[in-house]
Structure formats: structure tokens, C-alpha cells
C-alpha positions as CSV (number, residue, x, y, z in Angstrom):
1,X,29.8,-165.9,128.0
2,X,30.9,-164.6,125.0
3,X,32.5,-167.8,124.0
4,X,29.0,-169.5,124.5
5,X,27.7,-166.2,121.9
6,X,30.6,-166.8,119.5
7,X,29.9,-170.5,119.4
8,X,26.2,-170.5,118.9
9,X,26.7,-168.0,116.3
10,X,29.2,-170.3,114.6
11,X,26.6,-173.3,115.0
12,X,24.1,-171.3,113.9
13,X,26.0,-170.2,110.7
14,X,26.7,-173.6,110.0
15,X,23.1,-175.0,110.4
16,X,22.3,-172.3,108.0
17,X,25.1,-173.3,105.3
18,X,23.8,-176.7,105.9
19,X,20.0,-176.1,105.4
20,X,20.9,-173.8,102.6
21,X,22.8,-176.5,100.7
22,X,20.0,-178.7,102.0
23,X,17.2,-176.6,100.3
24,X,19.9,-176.8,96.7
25,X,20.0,-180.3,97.3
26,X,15.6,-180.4,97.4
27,X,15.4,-178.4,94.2
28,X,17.8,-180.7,92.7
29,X,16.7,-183.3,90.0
30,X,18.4,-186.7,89.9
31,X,19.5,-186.0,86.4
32,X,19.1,-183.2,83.1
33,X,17.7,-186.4,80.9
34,X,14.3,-186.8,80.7
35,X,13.0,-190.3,80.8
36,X,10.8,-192.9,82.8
37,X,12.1,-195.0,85.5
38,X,9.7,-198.0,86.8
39,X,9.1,-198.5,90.3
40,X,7.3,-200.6,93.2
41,X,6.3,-199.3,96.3
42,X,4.5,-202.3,98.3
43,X,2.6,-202.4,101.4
44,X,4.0,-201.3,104.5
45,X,7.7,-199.6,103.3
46,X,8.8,-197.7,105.3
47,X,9.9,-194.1,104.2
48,X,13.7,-194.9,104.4
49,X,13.6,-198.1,102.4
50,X,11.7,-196.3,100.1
51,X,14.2,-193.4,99.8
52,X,17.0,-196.0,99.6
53,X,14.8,-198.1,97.0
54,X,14.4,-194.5,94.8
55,X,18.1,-193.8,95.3
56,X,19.2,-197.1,94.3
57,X,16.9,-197.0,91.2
58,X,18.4,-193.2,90.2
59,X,15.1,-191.7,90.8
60,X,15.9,-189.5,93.4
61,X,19.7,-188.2,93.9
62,X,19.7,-188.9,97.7
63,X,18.0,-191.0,99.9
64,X,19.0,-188.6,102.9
65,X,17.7,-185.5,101.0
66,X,14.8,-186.9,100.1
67,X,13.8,-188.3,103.7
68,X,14.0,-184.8,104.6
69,X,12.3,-183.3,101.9
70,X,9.3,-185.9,103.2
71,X,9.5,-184.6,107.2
72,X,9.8,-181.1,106.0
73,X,6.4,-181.1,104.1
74,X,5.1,-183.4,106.9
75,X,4.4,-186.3,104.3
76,X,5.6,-189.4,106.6
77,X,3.9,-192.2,105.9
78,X,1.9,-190.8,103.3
79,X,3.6,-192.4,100.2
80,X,1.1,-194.6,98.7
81,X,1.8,-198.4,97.5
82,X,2.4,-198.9,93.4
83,X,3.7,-199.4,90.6
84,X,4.9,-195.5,89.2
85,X,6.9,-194.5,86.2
86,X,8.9,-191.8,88.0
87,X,10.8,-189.0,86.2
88,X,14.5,-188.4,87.5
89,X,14.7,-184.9,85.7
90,X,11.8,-183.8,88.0
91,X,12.4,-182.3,91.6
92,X,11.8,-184.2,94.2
93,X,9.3,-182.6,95.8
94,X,7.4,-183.0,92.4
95,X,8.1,-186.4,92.7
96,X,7.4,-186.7,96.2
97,X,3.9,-185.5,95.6
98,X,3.2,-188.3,92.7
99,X,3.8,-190.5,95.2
100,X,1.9,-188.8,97.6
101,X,-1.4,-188.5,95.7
102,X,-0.9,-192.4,94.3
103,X,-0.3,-191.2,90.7
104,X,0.6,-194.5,89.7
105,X,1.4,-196.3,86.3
106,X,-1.6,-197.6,84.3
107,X,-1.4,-200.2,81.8
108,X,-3.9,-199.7,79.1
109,X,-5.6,-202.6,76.4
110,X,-7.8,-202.5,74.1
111,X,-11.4,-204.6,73.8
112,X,-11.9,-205.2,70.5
113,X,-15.7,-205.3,69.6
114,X,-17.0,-209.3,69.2
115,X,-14.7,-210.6,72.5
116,X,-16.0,-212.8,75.3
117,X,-16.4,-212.3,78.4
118,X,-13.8,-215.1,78.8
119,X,-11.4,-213.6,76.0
120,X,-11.4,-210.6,77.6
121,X,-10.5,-211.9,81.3
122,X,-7.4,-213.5,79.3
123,X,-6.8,-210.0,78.2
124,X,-6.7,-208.3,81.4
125,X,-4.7,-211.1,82.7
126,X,-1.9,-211.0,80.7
127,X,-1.6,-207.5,81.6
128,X,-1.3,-208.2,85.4
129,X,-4.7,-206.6,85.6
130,X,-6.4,-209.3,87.7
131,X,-6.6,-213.1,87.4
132,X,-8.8,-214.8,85.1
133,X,-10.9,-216.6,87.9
134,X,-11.1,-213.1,89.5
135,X,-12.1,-211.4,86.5
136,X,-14.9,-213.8,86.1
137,X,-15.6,-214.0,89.5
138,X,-16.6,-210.1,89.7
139,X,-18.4,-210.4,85.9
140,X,-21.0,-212.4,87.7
141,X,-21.5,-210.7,91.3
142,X,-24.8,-210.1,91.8
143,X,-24.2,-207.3,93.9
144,X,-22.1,-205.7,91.4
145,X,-24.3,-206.2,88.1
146,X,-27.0,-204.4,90.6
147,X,-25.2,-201.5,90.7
148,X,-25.8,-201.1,87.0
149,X,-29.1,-202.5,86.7
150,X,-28.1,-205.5,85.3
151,X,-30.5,-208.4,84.8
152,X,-28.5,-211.3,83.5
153,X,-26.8,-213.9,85.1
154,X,-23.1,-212.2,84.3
155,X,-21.9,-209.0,82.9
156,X,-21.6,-210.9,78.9
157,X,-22.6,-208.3,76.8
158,X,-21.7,-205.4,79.2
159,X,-18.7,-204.9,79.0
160,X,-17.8,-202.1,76.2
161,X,-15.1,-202.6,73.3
162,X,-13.1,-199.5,74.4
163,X,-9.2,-199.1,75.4
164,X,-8.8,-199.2,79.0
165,X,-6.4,-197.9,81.8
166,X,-6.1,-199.7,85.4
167,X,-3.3,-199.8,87.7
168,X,-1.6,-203.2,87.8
169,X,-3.5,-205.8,90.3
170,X,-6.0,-203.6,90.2
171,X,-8.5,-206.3,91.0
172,X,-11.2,-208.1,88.6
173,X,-14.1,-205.9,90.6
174,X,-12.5,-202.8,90.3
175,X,-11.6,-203.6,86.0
176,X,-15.1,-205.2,85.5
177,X,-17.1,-201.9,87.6
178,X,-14.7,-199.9,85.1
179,X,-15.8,-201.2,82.4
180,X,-19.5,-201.5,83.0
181,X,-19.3,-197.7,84.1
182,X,-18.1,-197.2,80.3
183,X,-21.0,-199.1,78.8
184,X,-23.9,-196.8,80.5
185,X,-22.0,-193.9,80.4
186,X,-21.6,-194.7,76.2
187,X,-25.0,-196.0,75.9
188,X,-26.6,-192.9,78.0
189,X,-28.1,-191.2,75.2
190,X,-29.3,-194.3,73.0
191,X,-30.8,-195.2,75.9
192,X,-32.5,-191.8,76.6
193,X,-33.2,-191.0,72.7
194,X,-34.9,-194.6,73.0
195,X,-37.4,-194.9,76.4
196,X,-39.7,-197.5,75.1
197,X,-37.1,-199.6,75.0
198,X,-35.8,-198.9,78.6
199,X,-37.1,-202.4,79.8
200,X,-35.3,-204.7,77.0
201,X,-32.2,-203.4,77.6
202,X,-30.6,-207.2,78.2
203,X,-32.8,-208.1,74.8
204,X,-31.5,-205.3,72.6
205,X,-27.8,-206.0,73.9
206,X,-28.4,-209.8,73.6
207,X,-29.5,-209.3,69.8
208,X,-26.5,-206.4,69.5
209,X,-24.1,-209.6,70.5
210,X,-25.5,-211.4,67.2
211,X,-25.0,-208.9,65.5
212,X,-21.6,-208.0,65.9
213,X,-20.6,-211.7,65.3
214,X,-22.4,-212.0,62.1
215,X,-21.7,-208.8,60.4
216,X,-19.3,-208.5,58.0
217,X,-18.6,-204.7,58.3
218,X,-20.6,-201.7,60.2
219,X,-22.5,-201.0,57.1
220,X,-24.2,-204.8,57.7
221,X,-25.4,-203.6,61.3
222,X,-28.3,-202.1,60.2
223,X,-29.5,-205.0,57.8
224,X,-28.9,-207.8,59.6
225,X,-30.6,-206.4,63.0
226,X,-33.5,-206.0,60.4
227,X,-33.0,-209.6,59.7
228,X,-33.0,-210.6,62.9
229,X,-36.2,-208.7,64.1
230,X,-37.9,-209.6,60.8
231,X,-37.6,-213.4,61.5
232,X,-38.3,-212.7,65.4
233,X,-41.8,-210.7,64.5
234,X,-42.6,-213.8,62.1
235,X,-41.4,-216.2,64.9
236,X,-39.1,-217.7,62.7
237,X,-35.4,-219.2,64.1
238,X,-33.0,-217.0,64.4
239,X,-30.7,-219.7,63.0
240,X,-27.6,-217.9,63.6
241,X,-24.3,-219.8,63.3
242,X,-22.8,-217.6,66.2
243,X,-25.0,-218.3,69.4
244,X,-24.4,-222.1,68.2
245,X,-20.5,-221.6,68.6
246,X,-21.1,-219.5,71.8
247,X,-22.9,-223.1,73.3
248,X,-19.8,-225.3,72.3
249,X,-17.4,-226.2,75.1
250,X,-13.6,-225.7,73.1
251,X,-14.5,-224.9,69.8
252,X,-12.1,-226.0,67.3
253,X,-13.1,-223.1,64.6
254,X,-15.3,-225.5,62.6
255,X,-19.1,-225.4,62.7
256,X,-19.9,-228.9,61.9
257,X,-24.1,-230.1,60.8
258,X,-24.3,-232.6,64.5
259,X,-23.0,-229.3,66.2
260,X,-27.1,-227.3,64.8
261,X,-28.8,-229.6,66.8
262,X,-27.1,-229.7,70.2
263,X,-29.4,-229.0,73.2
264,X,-28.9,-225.8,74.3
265,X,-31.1,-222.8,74.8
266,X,-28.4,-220.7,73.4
267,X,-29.3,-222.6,69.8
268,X,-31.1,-220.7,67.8
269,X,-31.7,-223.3,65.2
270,X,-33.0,-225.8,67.6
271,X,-34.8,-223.1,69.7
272,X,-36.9,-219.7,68.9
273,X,-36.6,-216.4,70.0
274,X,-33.4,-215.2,71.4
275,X,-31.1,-216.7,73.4
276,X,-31.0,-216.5,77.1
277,X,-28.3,-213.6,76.6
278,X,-25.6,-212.1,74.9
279,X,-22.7,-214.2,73.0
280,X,-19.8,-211.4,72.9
281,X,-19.6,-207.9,73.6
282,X,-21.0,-205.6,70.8
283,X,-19.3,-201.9,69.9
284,X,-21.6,-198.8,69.6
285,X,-22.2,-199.4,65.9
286,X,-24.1,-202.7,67.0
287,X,-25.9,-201.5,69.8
288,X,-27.5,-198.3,67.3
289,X,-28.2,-200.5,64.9
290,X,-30.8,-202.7,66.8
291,X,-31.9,-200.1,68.5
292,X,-32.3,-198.5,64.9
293,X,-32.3,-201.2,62.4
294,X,-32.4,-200.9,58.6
295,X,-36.0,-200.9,56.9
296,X,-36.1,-203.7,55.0
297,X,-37.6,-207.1,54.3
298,X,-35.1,-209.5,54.0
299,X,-35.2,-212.4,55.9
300,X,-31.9,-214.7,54.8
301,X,-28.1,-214.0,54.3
302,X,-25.4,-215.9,52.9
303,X,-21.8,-215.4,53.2
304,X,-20.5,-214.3,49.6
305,X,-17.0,-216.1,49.7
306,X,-13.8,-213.9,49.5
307,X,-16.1,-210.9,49.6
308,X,-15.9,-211.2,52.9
309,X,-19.8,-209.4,52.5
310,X,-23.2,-210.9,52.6
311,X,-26.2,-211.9,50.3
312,X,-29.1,-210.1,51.6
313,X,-32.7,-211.9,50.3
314,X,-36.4,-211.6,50.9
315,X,-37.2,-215.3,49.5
316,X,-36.3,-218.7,50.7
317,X,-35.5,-219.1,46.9
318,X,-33.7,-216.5,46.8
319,X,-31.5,-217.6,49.6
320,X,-31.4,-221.5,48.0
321,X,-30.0,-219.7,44.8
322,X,-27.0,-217.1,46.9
323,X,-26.0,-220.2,48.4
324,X,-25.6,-222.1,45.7
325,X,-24.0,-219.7,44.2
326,X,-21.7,-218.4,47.0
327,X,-21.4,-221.2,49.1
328,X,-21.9,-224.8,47.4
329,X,-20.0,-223.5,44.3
330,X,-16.9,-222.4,46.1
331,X,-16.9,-226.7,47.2
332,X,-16.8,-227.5,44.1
């Protein structure tokens, strides 16, 4: 009997030596050097291949250790799927819990005010966001433009210049509800500061669109939305180069005379008023400006060359002379 003492004293030591070096072993970082290892975590891994997977990669120090860790805190099968940028100088329970919690890696890019909708699907493809045909597929969901109030026939327009983070294959519903979240969250007080306006919304952001392509610098907003609503109150053509480029199928960069008098409603020389929607995505300083344009009476502008600036006038005259000033002369 006291054998049978003796011996489970002796076991019992040892368990203790064991869970004690165990419990070292937990607190214990992979490595002293701080720095980001990447990772992938799919569907359906199992908590030992994923200990083996960390091990292997030198985020974790032991795959064994770490299994444990994951029993001991009663986090089986809780690891979520991802992509993470894992830090070996951090514990492992620290790390254990990013995983946990889905604390993945998030790629970020940046819409830059004037894109497409199709530019910007490119964009988020090449960063593994979602495809292209899935990007575009979600920008013109009914169900999902509804969400937002959203009265055109696709999200153009609506989705804001701003940087972005997403997880990678985050899906084109889950990038495009992102970034239509970010336009009425950014456009919440215009909006409020503005409540006759509260029906127009897809006018003021189709105009914005023109806007933002024909300016030459924020300090045009203003002026040209003045423009713009000037020749619109006068019902007078829009004639903006813009919504005509926006209609052609592969443009090459050249606006050519034939191409002012294709049929399309989204030409604004052959047709008045605005175009059935927006052309591009417009920033912030777009958007205030035609909610709050300029007061002035011009009704023309010209492009003044290397300037990179524009020629505002009142006249048709006027306008005949900038252009031959800025525009005919510079062919000579």
C-alpha cells in the first residue's frame, strides 16, 4: 500500500513538473524578434494541422504546446478561416485568441475620386478582394442598392473615393455594402444640412460625377456646378465632353467630332438635361459643391492649355474668343 502511495506521489510529482514546464512552454513566444508572419487558415482545418501549419511557418514554437494551449482554454474548433499576419514574439495564447476572434489581415486600396465603377472592380480585383464579374454583379443588386435607398440601375456614383480595408475574398457584396456604407455615412450631414434636396439625391450625385470629370482642381467645383445648373435652368445642353466618353464602348483617349453625336441618352450634346446617371464616382469636394455651387453667371468654359485651369465666360462670344485663344491657337 505504501508502494501504491509512493508511486502516485511520484506520478503526481511528475505530472506537476510536466504541467509546470507545460504552462513555461504556453507563456513562451516563438521568438524575441518582432515581425509579421503571413498565414492561411482555410475551411475545415483541423486544430492539429493547423498547429503543425503555425509550427512549420515559426509562428508558434510547438505544435503540441499549442494544441494544448487550445483544449485548455476550451477553444477547439473555434479558430476561424483566414488569411492573418501573426506575430511570433507574441504568446500563444495571444495569438491563439487572434485567431479565435477572426482578427484577420486586411488589404487596404485607395479610390481615387473620378474612377468608374468598372475601374474600381479592377481595383479590388487585383487585390484578391473579389472578382470583377462579382464586384459588378453586387454594384447592381437590387436588393442591395435598397438597402441604401438607391434609385439607379447600379451603384455608379455611390461608391465613395476613400481608402479601404477588406479581408481577402471578401466578396464583391460585402466590398460594394462597404463602400456604400461609407458614402451615406460621409454624406450624412450634406444631406441633413440640405432637406430640400432629399429627393434628388441620384440628380445631385449624377451632376457631382460631371463635375469631378471636368474640373481641373477643387477650387473649379464650385464654378462649374454653377455652370452646369445655369445651362440646366436655361435648358441649355449640358455639352459636356465627359458623359460623351462615359457612352463609348473602349475609348481610345481621343474625343473625336462623329463621337458628339452618337445616340446615347448619356450625351449631353445630342440630349438635354442630365444624363440618366452618374459617369464616375465624385469625392466630397464634388458632392458640396453642387449641393452648394458658386454664384455666378457663366455659362461656358474652355480648357486653357498647359494651365491645366479653365476659362470661365458669361457670353457665347466670349467663349468663341477663350477658345480661340486657348484652344485653336495651341493647333497652330
Amino acid at each position: 500500500m505504501k508502494k501504491l502511495i509512493a508511486l502516485a506521489v511520484t506520478a503526481l510529482f511528475v505530472l506537476l513538473l510536466l504541467l509546470a514546464a507545460a504552462l513555461r512552454e504556453i507563456n513562451t513566444p516563438a521568438s524575441s524578434t518582432h515581425g509579421l508572419i503571413t498565414v492561411t487558415i482555410t475551411p475545415g482545418m483541423h486544430l492539429s494541422q493547423t498547429a503543425r501549419m503555425l509550427e512549420a511557418a515559426g509562428a508558434i514554437k510547438s505544435a503540441t504546446t499549442f494544441t494544448l494551449v487550445a483544449k485548455l482554454h476550451r477553444m477547439v474548433g473555434k479558430i476561424r478561416a483566414g488569411e492573418y499576419d501573426l506575430d511570433p514574439s507574441q504568446k500563444p495564447t495571444d495569438l491563439l485568441h487572434q485567431l479565435v476572434e477572426g482578427r484577420v489581415k486586411l488589404h487596404s486600396f485607395t479610390v481615387p475620386e473620378g474612377f468608374t465603377m468598372k475601374q474600381i472592380a479592377e481595383l479590388t480585383a487585383a487585390k484578391g478582394l473579389c472578382t470583377v464579374d462579382d464586384f459588378l454583379k453586387a454594384a447592381a443588386d437590387r436588393k442591395l442598392l435598397g438597402e441604401f435607398g438607391i434609385t439607379g440601375e447600379n451603384a455608379e456614383g455611390y461608391l465613395m473615393p476613400e481608402t479601404y480595408h477588406f479581408r481577402k475574398d471578401a466578396g464583391g457584396v460585402a466590398v460594394v455594402r462597404g463602400m456604400l456604407a461609407t458614402f451615406m455615412r460621409k454624406t450624412a450631414i450634406l444631406r441633413q444640412q440640405h432637406p430640400d434636396k432629399a429627393d434628388r439625391l441620384h440628380q445631385i450625385v449624377t451632376l457631382a460625377s460631371i463635375v469631378e470629370k471636368e474640373a481641373a482642381g477643387p477650387d473649379e467645383y464650385p464654378i462649374i456646378a454653377a455652370v452646369f445648373y445655369n445651362r440646366l435652368k436655361r435648358s441649355m445642353p449640358l455639352q459636356a465632353d465627359p458623359t460623351v466618353i462615359y457612352a463609348i464602348h473602349d475609348f481610345d483617349g481621343n474625343i473625336r467630332k462623329k463621337d458628339l453625336s452618337i445616340d446615347s441618352p448619356y450625351n449631353t450634346y445630342r440630349y438635354r438635361g442630365l444624363p440618366p446617371g452618374p459617369i464616375a464616382n465624385p469625392g466630397m469636394g464634388a458632392l458640396e459643391a453642387v449641393y452648394e455651387p458658386a454664384t455666378v453667371n457663366y455659362l461656358y468654359f474652355v480648357a486653357m492649355g498647359k494651365v491645366k485651369k479653365h476659362k470661365f465666360s458669361v457670353t457665347l462670344k466670349e467663349h468663341n474668343e477663350a477658345v480661340r485663344k486657348y484652344q485653336l491657337a495651341g493647333r497652330g
